[in-house]
RONU-279595 format. One record per residue (C-alpha): x, y, z; residue in one letter. Coordinates in steps of 0.5 Angstrom, whole numbers, plus 500, padded with zeros to 3 digits. Example, Ala and Ser with C-alpha at 12.3 -4.5 7.8 and 13.67 -1.06 7.14 Angstrom:
<gulums>
> 525; 491; 516; A
> 527; 498; 514; S
</gulums>
This chain:
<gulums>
> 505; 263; 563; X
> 500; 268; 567; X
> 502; 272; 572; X
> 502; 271; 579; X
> 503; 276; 583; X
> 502; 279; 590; X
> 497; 284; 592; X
> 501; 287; 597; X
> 494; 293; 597; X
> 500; 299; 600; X
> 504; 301; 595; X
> 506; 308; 596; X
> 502; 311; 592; X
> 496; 308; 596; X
> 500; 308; 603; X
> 500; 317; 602; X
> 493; 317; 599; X
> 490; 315; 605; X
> 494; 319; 609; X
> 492; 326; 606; X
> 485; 323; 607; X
> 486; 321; 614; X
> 488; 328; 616; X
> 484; 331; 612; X
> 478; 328; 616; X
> 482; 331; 623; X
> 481; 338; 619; X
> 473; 336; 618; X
> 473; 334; 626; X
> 477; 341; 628; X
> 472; 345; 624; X
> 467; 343; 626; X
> 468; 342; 633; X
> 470; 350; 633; X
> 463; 352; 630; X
> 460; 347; 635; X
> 464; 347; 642; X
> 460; 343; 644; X
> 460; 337; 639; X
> 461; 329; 640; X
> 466; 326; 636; X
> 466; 320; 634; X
> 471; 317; 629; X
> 474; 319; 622; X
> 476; 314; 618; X
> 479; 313; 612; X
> 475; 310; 606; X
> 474; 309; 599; X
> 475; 315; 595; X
> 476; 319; 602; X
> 474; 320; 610; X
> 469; 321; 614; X
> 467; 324; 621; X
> 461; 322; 625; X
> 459; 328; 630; X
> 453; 329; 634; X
> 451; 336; 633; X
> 445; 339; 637; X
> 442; 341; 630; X
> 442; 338; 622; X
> 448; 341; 618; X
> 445; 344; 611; X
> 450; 345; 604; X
> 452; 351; 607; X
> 455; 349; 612; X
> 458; 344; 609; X
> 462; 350; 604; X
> 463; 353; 611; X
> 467; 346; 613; X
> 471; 347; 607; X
> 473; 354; 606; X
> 475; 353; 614; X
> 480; 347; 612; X
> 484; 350; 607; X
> 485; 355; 611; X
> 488; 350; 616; X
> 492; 346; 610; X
> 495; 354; 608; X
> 497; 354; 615; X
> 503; 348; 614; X
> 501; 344; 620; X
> 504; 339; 624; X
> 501; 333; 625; X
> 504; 328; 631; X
> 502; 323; 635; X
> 504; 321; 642; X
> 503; 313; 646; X
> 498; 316; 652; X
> 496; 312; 659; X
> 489; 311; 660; X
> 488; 316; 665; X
> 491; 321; 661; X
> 486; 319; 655; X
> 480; 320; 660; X
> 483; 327; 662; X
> 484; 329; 655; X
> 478; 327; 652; X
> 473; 329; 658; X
> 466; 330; 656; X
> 467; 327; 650; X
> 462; 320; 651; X
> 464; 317; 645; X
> 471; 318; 645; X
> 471; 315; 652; X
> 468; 309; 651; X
> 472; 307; 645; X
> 478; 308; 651; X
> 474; 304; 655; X
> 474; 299; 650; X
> 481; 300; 648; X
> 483; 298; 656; X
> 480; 292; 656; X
> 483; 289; 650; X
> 490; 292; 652; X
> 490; 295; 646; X
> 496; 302; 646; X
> 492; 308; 647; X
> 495; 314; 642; X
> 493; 321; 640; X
> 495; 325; 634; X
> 495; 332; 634; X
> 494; 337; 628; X
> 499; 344; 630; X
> 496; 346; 637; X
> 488; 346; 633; X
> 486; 339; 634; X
> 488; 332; 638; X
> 484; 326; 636; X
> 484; 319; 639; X
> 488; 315; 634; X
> 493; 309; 632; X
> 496; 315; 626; X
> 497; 314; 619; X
> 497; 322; 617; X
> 501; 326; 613; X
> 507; 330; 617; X
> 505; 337; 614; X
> 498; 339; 612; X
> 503; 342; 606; X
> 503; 335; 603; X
> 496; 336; 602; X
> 493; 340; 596; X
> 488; 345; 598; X
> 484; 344; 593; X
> 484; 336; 592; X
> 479; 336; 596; X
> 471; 336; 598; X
> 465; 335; 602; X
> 460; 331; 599; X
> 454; 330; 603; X
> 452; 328; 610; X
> 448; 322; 613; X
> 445; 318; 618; X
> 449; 314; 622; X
> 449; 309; 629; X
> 455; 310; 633; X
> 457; 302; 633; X
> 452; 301; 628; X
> 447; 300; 632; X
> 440; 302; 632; X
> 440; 302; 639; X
> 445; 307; 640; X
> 445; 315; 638; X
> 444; 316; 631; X
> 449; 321; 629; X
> 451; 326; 622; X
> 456; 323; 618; X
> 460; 328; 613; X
> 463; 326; 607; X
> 468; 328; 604; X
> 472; 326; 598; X
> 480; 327; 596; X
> 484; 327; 591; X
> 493; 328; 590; X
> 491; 334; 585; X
> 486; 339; 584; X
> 484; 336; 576; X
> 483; 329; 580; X
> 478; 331; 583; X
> 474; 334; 577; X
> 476; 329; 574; X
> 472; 324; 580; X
> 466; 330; 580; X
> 466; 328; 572; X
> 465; 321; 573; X
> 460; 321; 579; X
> 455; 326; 574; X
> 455; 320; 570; X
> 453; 316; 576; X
> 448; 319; 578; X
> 445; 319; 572; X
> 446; 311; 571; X
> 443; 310; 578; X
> 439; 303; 577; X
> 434; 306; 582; X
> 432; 312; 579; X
> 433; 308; 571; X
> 429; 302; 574; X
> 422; 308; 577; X
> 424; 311; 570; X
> 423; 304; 565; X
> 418; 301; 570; X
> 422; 295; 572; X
> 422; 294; 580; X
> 420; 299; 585; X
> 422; 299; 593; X
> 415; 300; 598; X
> 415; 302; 606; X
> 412; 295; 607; X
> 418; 291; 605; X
> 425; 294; 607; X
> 431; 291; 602; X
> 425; 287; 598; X
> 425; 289; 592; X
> 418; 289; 588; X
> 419; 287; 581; X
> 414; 289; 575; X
> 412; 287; 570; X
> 419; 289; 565; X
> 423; 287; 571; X
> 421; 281; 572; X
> 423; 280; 564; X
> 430; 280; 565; X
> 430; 277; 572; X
> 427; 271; 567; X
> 431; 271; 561; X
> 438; 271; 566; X
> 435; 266; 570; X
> 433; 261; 563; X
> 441; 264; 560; X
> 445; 261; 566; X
> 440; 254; 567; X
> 442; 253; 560; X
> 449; 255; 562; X
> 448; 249; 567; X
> 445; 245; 564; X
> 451; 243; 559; X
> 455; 243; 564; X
> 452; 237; 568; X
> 449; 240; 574; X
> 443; 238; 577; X
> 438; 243; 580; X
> 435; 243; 586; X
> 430; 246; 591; X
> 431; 247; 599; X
> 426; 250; 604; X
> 426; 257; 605; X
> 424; 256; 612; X
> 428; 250; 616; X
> 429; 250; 625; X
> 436; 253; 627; X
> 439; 246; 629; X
> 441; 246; 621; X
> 445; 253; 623; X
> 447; 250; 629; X
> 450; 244; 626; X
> 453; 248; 620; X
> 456; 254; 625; X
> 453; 260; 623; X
> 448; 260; 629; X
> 454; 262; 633; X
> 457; 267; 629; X
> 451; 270; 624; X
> 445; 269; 627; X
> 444; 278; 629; X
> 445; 277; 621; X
> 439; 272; 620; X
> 431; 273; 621; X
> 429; 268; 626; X
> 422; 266; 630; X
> 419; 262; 636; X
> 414; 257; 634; X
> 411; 253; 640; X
> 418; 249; 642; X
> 422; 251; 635; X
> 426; 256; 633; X
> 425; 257; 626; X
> 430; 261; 621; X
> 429; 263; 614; X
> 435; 261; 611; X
> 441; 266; 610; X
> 444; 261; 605; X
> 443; 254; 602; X
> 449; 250; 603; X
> 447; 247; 609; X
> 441; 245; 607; X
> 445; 241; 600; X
> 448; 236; 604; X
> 441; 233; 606; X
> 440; 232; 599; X
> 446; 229; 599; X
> 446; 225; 605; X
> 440; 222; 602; X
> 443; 217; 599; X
> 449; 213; 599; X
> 455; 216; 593; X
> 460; 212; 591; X
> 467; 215; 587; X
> 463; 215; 581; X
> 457; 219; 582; X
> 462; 225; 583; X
> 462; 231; 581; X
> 456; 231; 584; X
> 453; 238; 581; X
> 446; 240; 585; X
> 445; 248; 583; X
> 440; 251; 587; X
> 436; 258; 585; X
> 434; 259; 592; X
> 432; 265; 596; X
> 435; 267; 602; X
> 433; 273; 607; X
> 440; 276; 611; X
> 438; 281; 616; X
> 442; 288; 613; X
> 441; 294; 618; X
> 437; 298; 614; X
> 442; 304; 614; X
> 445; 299; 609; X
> 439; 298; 604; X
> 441; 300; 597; X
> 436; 299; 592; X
> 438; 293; 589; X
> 445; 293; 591; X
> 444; 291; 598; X
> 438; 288; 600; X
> 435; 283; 605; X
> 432; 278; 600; X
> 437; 276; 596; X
> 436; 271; 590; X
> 442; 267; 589; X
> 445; 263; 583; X
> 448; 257; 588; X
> 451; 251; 586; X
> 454; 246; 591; X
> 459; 241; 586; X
> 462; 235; 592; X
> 468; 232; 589; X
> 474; 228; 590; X
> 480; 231; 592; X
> 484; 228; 586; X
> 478; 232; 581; X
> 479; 239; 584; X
> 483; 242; 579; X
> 479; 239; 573; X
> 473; 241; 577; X
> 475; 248; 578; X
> 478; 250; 571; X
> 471; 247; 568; X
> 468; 253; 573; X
> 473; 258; 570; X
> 471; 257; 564; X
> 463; 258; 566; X
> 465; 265; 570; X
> 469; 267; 563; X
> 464; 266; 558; X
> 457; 269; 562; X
> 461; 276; 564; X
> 464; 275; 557; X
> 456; 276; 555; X
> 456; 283; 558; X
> 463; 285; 556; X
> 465; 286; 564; X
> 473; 285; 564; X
> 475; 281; 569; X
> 480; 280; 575; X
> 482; 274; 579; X
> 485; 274; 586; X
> 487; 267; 589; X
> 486; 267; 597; X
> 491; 263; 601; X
> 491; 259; 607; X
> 489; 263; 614; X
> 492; 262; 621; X
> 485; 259; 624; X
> 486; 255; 618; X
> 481; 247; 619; X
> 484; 240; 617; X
> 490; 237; 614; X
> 495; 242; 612; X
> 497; 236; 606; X
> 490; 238; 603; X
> 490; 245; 604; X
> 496; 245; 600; X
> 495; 240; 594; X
> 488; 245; 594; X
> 492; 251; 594; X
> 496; 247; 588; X
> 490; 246; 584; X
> 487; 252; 584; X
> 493; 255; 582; X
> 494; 250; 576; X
> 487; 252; 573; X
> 488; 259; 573; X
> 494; 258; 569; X
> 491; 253; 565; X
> 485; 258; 563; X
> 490; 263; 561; X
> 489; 268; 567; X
> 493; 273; 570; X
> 491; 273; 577; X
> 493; 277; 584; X
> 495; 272; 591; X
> 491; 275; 597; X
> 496; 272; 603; X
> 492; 268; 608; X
> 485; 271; 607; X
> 482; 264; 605; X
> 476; 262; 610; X
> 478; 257; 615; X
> 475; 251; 611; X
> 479; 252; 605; X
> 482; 256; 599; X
> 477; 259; 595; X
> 478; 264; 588; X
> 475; 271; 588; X
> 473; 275; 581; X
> 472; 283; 580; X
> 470; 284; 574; X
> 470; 292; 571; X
> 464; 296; 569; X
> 463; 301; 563; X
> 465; 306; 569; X
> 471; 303; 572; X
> 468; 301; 578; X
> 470; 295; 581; X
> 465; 289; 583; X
> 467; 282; 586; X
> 462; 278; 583; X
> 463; 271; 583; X
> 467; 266; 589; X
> 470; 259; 588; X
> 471; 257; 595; X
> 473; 250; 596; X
> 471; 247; 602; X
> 476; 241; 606; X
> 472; 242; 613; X
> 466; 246; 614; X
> 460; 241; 611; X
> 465; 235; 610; X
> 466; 234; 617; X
> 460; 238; 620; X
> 454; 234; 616; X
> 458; 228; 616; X
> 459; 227; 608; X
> 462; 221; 605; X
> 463; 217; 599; X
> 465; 210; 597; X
> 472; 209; 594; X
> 474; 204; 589; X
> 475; 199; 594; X
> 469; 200; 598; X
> 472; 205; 604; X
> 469; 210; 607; X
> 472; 218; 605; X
> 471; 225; 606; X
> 469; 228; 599; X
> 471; 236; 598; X
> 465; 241; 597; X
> 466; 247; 592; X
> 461; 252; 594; X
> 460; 258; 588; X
> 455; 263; 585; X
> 456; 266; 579; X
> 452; 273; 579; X
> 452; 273; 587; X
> 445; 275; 587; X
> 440; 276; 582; X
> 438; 283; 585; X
> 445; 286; 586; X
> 447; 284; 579; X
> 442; 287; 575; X
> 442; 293; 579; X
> 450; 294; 576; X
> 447; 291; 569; X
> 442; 297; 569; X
> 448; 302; 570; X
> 453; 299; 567; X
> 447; 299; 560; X
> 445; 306; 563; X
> 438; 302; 562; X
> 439; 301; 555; X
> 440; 292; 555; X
> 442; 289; 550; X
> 436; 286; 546; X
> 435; 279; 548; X
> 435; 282; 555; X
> 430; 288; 554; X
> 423; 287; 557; X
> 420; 291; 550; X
> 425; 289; 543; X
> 421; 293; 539; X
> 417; 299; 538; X
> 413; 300; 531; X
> 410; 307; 530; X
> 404; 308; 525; X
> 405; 316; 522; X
> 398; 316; 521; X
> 391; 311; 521; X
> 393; 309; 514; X
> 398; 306; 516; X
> 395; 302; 523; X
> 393; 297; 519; X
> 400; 294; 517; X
> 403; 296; 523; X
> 399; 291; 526; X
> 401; 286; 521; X
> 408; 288; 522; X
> 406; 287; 531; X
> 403; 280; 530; X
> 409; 278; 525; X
> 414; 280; 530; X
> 410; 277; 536; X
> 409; 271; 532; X
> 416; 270; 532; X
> 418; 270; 539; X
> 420; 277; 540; X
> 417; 282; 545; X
> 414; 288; 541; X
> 408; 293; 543; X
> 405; 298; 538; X
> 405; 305; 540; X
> 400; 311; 542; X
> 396; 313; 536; X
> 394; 319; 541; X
> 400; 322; 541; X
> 404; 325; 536; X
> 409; 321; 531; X
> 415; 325; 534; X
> 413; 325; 541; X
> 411; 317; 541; X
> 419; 316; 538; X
> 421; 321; 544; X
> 418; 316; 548; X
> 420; 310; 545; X
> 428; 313; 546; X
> 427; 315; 553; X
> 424; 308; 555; X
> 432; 305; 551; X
> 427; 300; 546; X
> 433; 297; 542; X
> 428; 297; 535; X
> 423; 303; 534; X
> 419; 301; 528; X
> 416; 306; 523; X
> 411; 305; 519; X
> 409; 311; 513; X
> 406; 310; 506; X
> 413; 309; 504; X
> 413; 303; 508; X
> 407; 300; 507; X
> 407; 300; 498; X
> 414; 296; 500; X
> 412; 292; 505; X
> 419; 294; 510; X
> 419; 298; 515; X
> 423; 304; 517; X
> 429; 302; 523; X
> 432; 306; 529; X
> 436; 303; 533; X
> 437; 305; 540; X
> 445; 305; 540; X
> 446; 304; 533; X
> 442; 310; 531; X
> 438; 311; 524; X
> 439; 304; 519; X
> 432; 306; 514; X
> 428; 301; 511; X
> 428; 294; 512; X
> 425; 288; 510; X
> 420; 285; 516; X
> 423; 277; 514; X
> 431; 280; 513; X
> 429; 284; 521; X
> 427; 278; 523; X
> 433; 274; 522; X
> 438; 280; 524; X
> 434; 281; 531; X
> 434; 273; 532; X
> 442; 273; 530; X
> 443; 279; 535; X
> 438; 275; 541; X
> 441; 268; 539; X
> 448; 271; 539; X
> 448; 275; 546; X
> 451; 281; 541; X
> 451; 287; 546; X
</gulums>
């Protein structure tokens, strides 16, 4: 049987990690506030890999600065520092941090909300408004496991309204060889930044005009397609029905569903004459007037309308990411309403979708279960028997899968699936959220039983990609650029050494696009070995060259992008083999 565990996400290892990082950010902050006497501190949280600190500094920290931090860091680690922390009133919390703005008005906010006002001290060097969380001496940490990284912009809350100030980054590690080890693998980041492959292969381009909306190109738009017609195909066996909702609807839907409430800073919104109009952030209210357009019995559940929407989401800008964090998103939703009694079988049948479509890019994956909140909605009898069926179609696909206590929405219990890419990075893709209460009760959905009675039906709302743009942001990186061939905007490439060759070359050229495949025919301008260079540097799976050899055989000479020189082939028996490889979604 699969696991089912708990993730607890502190386990020691973790719980001393993150303390080496939270004191080394105090480190930064008691650097820094020594060259600068005069420096507004913000806050120094612990984050992913490492810290940060914001600070507003009367001018723009350089690289050499960021040596001079480090250097300065260490030797406090050598000095063996205590750190400790002590409860504080709010007027001592005034007193001791006078002058410091930002300081004050968390103070401010803490007081407020009753919340206990605590200081951390590093020796007699620094002392910091904080809850704690710190190694008990700055011997614990290695001085050389860490390292600054970079600086950023940052708004102090967040808001754009407020001083913008200089986040440091830094990144920390238990050892000395786990940093390098790190620094490695950002290097082969970096080099598979989706933004930069993305100018480099011509696929998509981001333009001042259009903050967090990508301009798709040509090449782009091919795979943005070819993975569009994958999952309708997928779909389309499954029995789903596809619709298409407004892009633009009046905030009343919003207001209805509950978003208007909690997530409209996050919407984009406009007065036209008496109406406010929202262009929609997500499309599950809208699904249920489709439903609602008719009266549905018992037996036309499941009911599966599958939308590929587009939706704007109003993303600080500082946020903004290339494709990974935009504001026009295009989503592969789907709205599946049902009977309570078809909940396991619907959910097991979803499953097997998610399994099959990352199966396609070789992305491992990873289920988590998250379970029943406090500020749960509905009738505690369904909360349990949707718990129960999801956790039995987990089992019955064979997965291992982590519970997250309590960390379901209020209207239900849903599954959340990370997949791994090549460099190990973890993503959370795909989410399959049961939904008891919000668009059952809100937009007064209901179905007809068997003995004609009136009842409320389940709705699971799912994406599979999440976002269109947010995914082939990781394929690129994932495939450093090179995708596999029935994704490739140019499959093949055929190159002609001389002008005695350009002929077949074009027969060969005409054969391949006659037979479906998406092939060009090189430069003759430039030199054989230049026009294969660039063939490469553009990832084309197929480079076809063509001499005198090959045009007496009637073949073609060929090298692979991955699989590297293969040498001559029959133009029919490559045909068979490229179909076979698109077909197969061989990667």
């Amino acid at each position: 049987m699969p696991k089912r565990s708990v993730n607890s996400n502190l386990d020691n290892i973790r719980l001393r990690r993150d303390k080496v990082r939270h004191s080394l950010a105090h480190l930064l902050a008691a650097t820094v506030l020594k060259k600068f006497p005069k420096a507004q501190l913000g806050v120094g949280p612990v984050i992913e890999d490492g810290f940060y600190y914001d600070f507003l500094l009367p001018r723009t920290l350089t690289p050499d600065d960021l040596k001079e931090f480090e250097k300065a860091m260490r030797d406090l680690i050598k000095q063996n520092l205590p750190f400790s922390g002590k409860k504080i009133t709010p007027a001592v919390a005034k007193k001791t941090f006078e002058g410091q703005r930002f300081k004050l008005d968390l103070i401010k906010q803490f007081t407020k909300e009753k919340q206990a006002l605590t200081t951390y001290s590093t020796g007699t060097v620094f002392t910091d408004l904080c809850r704690g969380g710190h190694v008990k001496n700055t011997k614990e940490i290695d001085p050389e496991g860490f390292k600054l990284t970079k600086t950023a912009g940052a708004y102090w809350r967040g808001d754009e309204k407020n001083p913008q100030l200089q986040r440091v980054y830094g990144v920390a590690f238990a050892s000395k060889k786990d940093l390098e080890a790190y620094l490695k693998l950002q290097e082969e980041i970096e080099k598979r930044d989706h933004r930069k492959l993305g100018e480099r292969l011509d696929l998509f381009s981001s333009q001042d005009i259009a903050p967090g909306a990508p301009f798709w190109h040509p090449k782009g738009m091919i795979i943005f397609r070819e993975l569009e017609k994958m999952i309708r195909g997928e779909l389309d066996k499954e029995g789903y029905q596809e619709i298409s909702t407004p892009i633009m609807v009046k905030h009343d839907v919003f207001e209805k569903s509950g978003h208007w409430k909690y997530y409209r800073d996050s919407m984009f919104y406009f007065r036209h004459g008496e109406e406010t109009l929202v262009l929609k952030p997500m499309n599950c209210p809208e699904s249920t007037y489709i439903y609602n357009a008719r009266t549905r019995s018992y037996r036309d559940l499941p009911l599966r309308l599958a939308e590929i929407g587009r939706l704007h989401r109003n993303e600080l800008s500082g946020t903004l990411g290339g494709l990974l964090r935009v504001r026009q998103i295009t989503m592969d939703d789907a709205h599946i309403y049902l009977r309570p009694d078809q909940i396991q079988s619907e959910i097991s049948s979803l499953l097997k979708l998610v399994k099959k479509v990352y199966g396609l890019f070789g992305f491992p994956t990873e289920f988590f279960l998250a379970t029943k909140p406090k500020e749960a909605l509905g009738d505690p009898k369904l909360w349990t028997k949707a718990e129960k069926a999801l956790e039995m179609a987990l089992q019955e696909n064979k997965v291992s899968f982590k519970i997250k206590p309590k960390d379901g929405a209020f209207y239900g219990p849903k599954i959340d699936i990370h997949i791994k890419d090549v460099l190990g990075r973890d993503w959370q893709l795909a989410t399959i959220q049961l939904d008891l209460v919000m668009l059952p009760e809100r937009f007064n959905l209901s179905y007809a039983d068997e003995a004609g009675r009136k009842q409320k039906p389940v709705v699971i709302h799912r994406a599979i990609f999440g976002s269109f743009e947010r995914f082939i942001g990781i394929l690129i990186e994932h495939f450093a650029g090179a995708l596999p061939l029935w994704l490739s905007p140019v499959q093949a490439e055929i190159i002609n050494v001389g002008s005695g060759q350009r002929k077949y070359a074009g027969e060969a050229y005409e054969a391949l696009k006659a037979s479906g495949f998406r092939a060009r025919l090189s430069d003759e301008n430039l030199t054989v070995g230049k026009r294969i260079r660039e063939a490469e540097m553009q990832k084309i799976p197929y480079i076809l060259v063509v001499g005198e050899k090959e045009v007496a055989n009637r073949t073609v000479n060929v090298r692979h992008y991955r699989r590297g020189q293969e040498g001559e082939r029959g133009l029919g028996k490559l045909v068979e083999k490229m179909r076979e490889e698109i077909e197969g979604k061989i990667i």
